[in-house]
N, CA, C and O of each residue as an XYZ file, in Angstrom:
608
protein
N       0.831     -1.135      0.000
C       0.000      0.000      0.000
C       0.898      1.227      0.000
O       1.856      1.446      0.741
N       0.315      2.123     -1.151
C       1.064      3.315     -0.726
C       0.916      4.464     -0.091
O      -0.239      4.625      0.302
N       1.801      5.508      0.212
C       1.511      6.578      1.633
C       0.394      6.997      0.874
O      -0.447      7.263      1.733
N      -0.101      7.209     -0.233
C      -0.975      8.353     -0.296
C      -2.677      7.156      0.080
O      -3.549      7.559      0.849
N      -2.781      5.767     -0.643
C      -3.399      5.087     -0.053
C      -3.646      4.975      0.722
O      -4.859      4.944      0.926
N      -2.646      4.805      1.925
C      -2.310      4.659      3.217
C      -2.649      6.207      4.176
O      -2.909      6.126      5.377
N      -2.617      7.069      3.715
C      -3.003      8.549      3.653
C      -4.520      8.721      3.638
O      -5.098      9.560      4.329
N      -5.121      7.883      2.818
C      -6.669      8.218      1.906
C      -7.652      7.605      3.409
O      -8.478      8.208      4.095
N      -7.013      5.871      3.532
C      -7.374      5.183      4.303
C      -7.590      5.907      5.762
O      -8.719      5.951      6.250
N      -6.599      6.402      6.352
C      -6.296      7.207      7.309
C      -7.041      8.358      7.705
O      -7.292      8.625      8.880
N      -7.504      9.248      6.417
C      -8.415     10.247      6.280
C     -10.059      9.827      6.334
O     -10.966     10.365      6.970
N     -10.088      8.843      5.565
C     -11.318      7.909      5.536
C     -11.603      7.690      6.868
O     -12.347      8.535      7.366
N     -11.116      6.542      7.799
C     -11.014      6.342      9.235
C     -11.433      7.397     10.226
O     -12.311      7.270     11.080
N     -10.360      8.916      9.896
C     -10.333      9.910     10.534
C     -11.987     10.398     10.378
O     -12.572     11.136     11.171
N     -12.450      9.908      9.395
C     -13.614     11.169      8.810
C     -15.261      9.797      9.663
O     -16.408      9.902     10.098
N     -14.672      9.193      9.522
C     -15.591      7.903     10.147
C     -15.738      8.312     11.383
O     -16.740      8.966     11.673
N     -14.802      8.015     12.314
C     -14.494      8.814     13.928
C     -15.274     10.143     13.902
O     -16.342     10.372     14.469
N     -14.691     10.804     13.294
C     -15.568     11.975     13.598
C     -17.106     12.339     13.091
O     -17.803     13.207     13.617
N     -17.442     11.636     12.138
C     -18.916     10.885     12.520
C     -19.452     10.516     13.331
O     -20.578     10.899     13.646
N     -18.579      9.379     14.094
C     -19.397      8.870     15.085
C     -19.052      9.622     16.344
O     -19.897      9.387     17.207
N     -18.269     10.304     16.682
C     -17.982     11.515     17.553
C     -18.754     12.380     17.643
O     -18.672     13.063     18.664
N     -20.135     12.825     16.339
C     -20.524     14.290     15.784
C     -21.883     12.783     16.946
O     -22.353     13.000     18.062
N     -22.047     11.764     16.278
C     -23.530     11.135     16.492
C     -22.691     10.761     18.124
O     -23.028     11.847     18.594
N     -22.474     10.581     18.444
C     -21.567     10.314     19.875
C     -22.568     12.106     20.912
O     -23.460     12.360     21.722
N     -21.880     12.547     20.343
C     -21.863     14.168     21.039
C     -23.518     14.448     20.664
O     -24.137     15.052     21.540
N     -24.364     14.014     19.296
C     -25.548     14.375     19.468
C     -25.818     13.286     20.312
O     -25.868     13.779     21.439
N     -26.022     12.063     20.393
C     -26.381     11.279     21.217
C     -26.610     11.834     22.949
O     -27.671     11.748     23.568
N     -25.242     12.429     23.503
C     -24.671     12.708     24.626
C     -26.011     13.827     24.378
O     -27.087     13.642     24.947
N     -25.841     14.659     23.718
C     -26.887     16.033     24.051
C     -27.805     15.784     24.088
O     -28.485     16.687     24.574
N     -28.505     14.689     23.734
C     -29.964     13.817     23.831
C     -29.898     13.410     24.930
O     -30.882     12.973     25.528
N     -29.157     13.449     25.242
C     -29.009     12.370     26.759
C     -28.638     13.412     27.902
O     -28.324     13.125     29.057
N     -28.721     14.462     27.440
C     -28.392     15.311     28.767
C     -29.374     16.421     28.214
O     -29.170     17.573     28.597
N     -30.464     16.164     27.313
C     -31.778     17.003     27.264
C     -32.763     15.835     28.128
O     -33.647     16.120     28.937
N     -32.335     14.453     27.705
C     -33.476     13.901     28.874
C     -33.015     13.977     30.162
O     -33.840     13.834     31.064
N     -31.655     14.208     30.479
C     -31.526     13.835     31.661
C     -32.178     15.112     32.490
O     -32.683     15.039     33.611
N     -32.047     16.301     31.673
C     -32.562     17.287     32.344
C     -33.976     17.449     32.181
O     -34.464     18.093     33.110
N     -34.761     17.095     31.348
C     -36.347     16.528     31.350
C     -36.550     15.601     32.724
O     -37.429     15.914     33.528
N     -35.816     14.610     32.919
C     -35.931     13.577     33.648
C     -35.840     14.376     35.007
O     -36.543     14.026     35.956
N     -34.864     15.585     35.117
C     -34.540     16.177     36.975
C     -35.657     17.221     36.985
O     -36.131     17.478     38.092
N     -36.108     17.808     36.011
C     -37.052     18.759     36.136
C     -38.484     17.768     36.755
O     -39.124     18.007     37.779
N     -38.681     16.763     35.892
C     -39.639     15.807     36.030
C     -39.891     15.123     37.741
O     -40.895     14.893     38.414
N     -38.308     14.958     37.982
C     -38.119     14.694     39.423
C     -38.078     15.431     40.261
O     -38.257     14.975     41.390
N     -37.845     16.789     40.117
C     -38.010     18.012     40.912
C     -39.425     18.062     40.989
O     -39.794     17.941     42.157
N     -40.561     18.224     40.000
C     -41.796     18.250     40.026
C     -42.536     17.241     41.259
O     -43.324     17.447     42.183
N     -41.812     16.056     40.714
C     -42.665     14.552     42.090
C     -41.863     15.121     43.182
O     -42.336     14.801     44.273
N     -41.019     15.711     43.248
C     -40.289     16.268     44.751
C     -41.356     16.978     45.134
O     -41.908     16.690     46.196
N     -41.672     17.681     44.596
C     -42.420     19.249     44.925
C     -44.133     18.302     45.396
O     -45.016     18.438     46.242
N     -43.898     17.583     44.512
C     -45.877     16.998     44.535
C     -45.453     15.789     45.748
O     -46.384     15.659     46.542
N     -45.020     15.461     45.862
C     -44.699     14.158     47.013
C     -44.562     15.177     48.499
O     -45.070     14.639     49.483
N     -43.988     16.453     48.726
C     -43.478     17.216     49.762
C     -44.886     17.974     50.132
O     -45.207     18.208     51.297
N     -45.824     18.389     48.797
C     -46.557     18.574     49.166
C     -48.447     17.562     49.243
O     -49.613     17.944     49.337
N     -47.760     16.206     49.135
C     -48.900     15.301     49.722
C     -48.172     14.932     50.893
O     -48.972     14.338     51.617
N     -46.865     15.001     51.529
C     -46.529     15.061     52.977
C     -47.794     16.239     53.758
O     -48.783     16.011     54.454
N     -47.174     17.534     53.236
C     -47.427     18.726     54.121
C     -49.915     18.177     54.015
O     -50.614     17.682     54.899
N     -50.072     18.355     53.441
C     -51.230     17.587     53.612
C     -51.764     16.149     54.400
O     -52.803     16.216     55.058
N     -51.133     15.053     54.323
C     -51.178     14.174     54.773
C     -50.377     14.729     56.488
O     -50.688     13.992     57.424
N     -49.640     15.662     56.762
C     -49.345     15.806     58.103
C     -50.663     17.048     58.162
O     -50.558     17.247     59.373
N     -51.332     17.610     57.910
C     -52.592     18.282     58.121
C     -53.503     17.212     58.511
O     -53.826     17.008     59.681
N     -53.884     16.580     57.585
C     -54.699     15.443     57.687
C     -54.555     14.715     59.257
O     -55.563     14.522     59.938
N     -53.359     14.390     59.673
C     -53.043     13.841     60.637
C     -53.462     14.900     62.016
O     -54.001     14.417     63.012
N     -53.231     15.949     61.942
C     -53.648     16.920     62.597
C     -55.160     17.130     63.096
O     -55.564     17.419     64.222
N     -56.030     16.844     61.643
C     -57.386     16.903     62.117
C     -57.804     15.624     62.418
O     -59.016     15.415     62.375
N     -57.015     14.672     62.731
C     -57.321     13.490     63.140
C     -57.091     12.902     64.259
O     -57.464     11.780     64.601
N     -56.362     13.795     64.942
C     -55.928     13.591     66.094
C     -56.538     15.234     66.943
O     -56.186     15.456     68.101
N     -57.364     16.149     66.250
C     -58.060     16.710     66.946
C     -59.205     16.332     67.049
O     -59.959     16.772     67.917
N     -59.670     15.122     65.859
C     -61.138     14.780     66.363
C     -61.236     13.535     67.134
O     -62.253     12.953     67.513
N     -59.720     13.158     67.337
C     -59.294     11.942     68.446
C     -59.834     12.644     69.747
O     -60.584     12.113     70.567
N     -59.191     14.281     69.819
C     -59.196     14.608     71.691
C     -60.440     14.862     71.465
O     -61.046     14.299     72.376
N     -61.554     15.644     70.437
C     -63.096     15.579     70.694
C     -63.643     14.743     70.976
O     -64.478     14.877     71.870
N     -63.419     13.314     70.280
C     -64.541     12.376     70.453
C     -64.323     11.641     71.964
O     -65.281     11.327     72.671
N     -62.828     11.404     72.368
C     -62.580     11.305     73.918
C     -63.599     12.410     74.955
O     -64.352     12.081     75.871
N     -63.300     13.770     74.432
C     -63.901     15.091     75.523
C     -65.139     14.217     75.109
O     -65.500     13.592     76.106
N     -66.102     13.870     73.781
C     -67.316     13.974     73.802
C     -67.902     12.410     74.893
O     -68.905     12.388     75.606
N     -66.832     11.196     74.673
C     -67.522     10.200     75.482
C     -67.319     10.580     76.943
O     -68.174     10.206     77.746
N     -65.938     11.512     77.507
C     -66.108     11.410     78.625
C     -67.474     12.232     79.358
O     -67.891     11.949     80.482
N     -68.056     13.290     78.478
C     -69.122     13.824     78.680
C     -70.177     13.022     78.510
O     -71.025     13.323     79.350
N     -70.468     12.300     77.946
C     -71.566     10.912     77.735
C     -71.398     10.304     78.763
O     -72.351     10.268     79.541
N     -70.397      9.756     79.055
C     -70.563      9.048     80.272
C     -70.876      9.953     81.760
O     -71.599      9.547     82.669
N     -70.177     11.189     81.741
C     -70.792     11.722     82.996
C     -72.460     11.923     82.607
O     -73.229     11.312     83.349
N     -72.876     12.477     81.851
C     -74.227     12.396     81.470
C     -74.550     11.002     81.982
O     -74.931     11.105     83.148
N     -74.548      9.661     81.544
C     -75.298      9.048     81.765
C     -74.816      8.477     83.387
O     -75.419      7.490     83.809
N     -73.798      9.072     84.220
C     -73.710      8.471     85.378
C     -75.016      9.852     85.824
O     -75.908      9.267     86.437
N     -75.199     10.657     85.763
C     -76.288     11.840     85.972
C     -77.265     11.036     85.805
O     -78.064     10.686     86.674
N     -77.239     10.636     84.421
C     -79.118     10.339     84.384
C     -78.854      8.763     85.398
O     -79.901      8.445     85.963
N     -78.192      8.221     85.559
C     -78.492      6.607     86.597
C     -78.894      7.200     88.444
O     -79.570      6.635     89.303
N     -78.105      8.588     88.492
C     -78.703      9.185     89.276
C     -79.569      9.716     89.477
O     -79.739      9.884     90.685
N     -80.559     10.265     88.649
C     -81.658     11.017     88.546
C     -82.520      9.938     88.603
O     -83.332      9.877     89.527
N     -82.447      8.737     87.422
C     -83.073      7.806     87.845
C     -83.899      7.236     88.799
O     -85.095      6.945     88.798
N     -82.409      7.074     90.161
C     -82.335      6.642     91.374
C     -83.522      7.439     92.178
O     -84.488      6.911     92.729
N     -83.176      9.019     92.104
C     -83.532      9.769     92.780
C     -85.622      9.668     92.513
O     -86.444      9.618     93.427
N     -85.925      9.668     90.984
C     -87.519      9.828     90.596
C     -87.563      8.748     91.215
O     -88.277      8.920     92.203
N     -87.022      7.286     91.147
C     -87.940      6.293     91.524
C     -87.931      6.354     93.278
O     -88.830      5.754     93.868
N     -86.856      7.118     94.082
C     -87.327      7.163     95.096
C     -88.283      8.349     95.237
O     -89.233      8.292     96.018
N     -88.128      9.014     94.770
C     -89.293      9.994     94.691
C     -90.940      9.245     94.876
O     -91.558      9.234     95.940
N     -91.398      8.694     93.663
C     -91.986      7.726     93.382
C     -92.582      7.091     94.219
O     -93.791      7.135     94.448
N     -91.342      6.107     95.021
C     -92.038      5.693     96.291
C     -92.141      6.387     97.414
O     -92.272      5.875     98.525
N     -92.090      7.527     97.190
C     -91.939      8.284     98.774
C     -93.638      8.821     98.486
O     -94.451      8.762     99.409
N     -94.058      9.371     97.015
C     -95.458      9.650     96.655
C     -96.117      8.596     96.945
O     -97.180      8.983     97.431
N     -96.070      7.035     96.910
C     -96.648      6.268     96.734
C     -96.950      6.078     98.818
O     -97.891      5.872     99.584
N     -95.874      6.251     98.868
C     -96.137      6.190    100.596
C     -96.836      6.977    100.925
O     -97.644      6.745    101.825
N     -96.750      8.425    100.180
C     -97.720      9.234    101.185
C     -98.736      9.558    101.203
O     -99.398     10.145    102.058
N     -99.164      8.841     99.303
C    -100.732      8.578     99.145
C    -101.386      7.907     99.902
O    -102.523      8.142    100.312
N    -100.328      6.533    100.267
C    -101.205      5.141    101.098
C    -101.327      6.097    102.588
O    -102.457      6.163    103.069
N    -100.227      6.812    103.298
C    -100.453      7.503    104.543
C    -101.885      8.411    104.651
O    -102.770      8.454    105.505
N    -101.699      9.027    103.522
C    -102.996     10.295    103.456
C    -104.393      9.079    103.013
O    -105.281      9.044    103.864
N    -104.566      8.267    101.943
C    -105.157      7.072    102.214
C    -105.704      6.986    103.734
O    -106.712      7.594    104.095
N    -105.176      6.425    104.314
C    -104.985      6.094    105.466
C    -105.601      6.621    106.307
O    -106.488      5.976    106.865
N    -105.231      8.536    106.839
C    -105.614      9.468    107.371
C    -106.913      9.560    107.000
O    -107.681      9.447    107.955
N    -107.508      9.750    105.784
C    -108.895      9.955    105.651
C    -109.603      9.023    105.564
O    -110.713      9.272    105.094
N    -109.394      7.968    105.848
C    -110.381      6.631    106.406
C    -110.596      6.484    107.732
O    -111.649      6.080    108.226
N    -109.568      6.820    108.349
C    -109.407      7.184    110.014
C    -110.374      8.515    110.366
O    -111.158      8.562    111.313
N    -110.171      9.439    109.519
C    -111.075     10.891    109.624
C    -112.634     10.208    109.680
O    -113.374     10.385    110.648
N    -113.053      9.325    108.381
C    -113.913      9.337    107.744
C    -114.743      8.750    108.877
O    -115.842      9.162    109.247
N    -113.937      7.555    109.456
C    -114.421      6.530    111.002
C    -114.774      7.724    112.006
O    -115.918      7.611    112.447
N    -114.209      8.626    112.387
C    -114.007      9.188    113.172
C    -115.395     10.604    113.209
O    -116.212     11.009    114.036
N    -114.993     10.953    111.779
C    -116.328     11.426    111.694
C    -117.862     10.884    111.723
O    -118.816     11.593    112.046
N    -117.936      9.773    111.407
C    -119.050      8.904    111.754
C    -119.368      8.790    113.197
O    -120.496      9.030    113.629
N    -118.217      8.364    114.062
C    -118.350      8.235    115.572
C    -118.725      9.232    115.599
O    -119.949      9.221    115.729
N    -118.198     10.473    115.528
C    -119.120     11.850    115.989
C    -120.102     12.218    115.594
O    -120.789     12.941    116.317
N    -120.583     11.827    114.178
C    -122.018     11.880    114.026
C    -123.095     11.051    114.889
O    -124.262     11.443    114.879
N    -122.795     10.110    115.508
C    -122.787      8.676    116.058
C    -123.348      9.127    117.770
O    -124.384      9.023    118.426
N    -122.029      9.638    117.951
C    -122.385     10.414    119.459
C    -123.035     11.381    119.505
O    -123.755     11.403    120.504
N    -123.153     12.524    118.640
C    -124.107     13.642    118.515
C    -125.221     13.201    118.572
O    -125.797     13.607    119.581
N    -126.042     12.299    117.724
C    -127.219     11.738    117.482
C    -126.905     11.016    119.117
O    -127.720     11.725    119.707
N    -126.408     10.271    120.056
C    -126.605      9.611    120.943
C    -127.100     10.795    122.337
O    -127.967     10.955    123.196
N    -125.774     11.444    121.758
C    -125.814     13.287    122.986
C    -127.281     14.332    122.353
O    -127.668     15.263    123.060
N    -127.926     14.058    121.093
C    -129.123     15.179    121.829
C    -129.797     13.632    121.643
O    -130.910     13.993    122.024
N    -129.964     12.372    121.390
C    -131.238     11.924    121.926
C    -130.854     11.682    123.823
O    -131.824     11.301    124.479
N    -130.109     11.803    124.258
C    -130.054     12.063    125.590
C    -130.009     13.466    126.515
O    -130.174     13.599    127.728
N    -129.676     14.625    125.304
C    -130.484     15.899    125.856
C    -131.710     15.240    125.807
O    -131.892     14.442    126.727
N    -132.481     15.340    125.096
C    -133.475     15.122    124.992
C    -134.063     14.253    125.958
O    -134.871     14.822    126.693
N    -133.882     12.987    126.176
C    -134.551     12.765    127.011
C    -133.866     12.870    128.240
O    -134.037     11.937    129.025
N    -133.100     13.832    128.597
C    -132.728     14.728    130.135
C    -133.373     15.608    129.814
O    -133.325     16.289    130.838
N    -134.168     16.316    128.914
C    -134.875     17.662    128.988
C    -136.610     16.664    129.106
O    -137.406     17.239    129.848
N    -136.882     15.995    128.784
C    -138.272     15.738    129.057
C    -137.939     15.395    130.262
O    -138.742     15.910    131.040
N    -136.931     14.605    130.961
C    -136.924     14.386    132.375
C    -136.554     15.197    133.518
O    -136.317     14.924    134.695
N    -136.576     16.527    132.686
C    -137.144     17.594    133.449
C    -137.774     18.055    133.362
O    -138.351     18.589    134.310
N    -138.104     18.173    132.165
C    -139.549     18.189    132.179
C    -140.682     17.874    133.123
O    -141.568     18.644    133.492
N    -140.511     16.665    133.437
C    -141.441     16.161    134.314
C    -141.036     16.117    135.342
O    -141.793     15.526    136.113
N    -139.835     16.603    135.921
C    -139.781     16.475    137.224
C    -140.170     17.719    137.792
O    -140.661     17.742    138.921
N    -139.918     19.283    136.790
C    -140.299     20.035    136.922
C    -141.908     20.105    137.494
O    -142.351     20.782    138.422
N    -142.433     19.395    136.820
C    -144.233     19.234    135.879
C    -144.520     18.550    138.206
O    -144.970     19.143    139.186
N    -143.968     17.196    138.004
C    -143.714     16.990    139.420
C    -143.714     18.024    140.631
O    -144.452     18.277    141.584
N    -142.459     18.513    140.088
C    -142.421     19.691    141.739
C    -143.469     20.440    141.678
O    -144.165     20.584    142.683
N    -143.730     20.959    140.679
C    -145.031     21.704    140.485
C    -146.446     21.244    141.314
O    -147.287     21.844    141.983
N    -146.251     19.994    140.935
C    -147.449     19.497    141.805
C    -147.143     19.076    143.041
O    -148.105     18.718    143.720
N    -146.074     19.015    143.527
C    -145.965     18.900    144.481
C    -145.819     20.132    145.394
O    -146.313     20.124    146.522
N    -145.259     21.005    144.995
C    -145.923     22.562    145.296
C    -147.174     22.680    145.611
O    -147.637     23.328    146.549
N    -147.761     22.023    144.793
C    -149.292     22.589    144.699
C    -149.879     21.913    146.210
O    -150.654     22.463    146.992
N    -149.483     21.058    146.291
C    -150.176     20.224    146.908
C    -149.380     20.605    148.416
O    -149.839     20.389    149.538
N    -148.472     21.037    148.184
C    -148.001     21.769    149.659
C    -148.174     22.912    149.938
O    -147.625     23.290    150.973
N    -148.906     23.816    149.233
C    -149.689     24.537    149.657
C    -150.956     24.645    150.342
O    -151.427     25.753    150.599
């Protein structure tokens, strides 16, 4: 082979290389337009992931404030219903304390009712015994009278 062959070949080669150097280097710039598509892309899910944190720690927030409500709200339920087991307590003794004092007052005016009878009872006994202590003076009167008379 001769130099200028050997020359041609050489130039040929040279011109090949730098072909694939030119598609090398566009390649590379393709590859560092996605790579920077790709960090922008990943900066974006940074940004959207940081902000479904900052939400999801909100979220957590109102979830653990309607944790201490619904605690405040049963411990208030339950004092409520220890109230109403007391109130309870209290009407049904109520209840029977009415029920006692109906049967007492019951009671009282059946005793009245006896009682008033006896005194109707004795009244009717006390004037039919005025009564007949007033005719029996009547006549004893009616008596002395004549016996007055007759001692004159």
């Amino acid at each position: 082979m001769t130099d200028r062959q050997l020359l041609e070949l050489i130039v040929q080669k040279v011109t090949g290389i730098e072909s694939t150097i030119t598609d090398l280097e566009s390649n590379v710039t393709e590859l560092n337009s996605k790579v920077s598509n790709l960090d922008s892309r990943f900066t974006s899910l940074e940004s959207k992931v940081s902000n479904l944190d900052s939400r999801f720690t909100s979220i957590e927030l109102t979830v653990s404030n309607l944790d201490r409500k619904v605690s405040s709200m049963e411990t208030k339920i339950s004092n409520i219903l220890s109230q109403q087991a007391e109130h309870t307590a209290m009407i049904k003794a109520l209840i029977h304390a009415s029920e006692v004092q109906k049967a007492e007052t019951e009671g009282i005016k059946m005793e009245l009712a006896k009682l008033i009878g006896e005194q109707a009872a004795m009244r009717e006994e006390q004037q039919s015994s005025f009564k007949a202590l007033a005719d029996m003076y009547g006549q004893h009167e009616f008596e002395l009278a004549k016996l007055r008379k007759k001692s004159v």
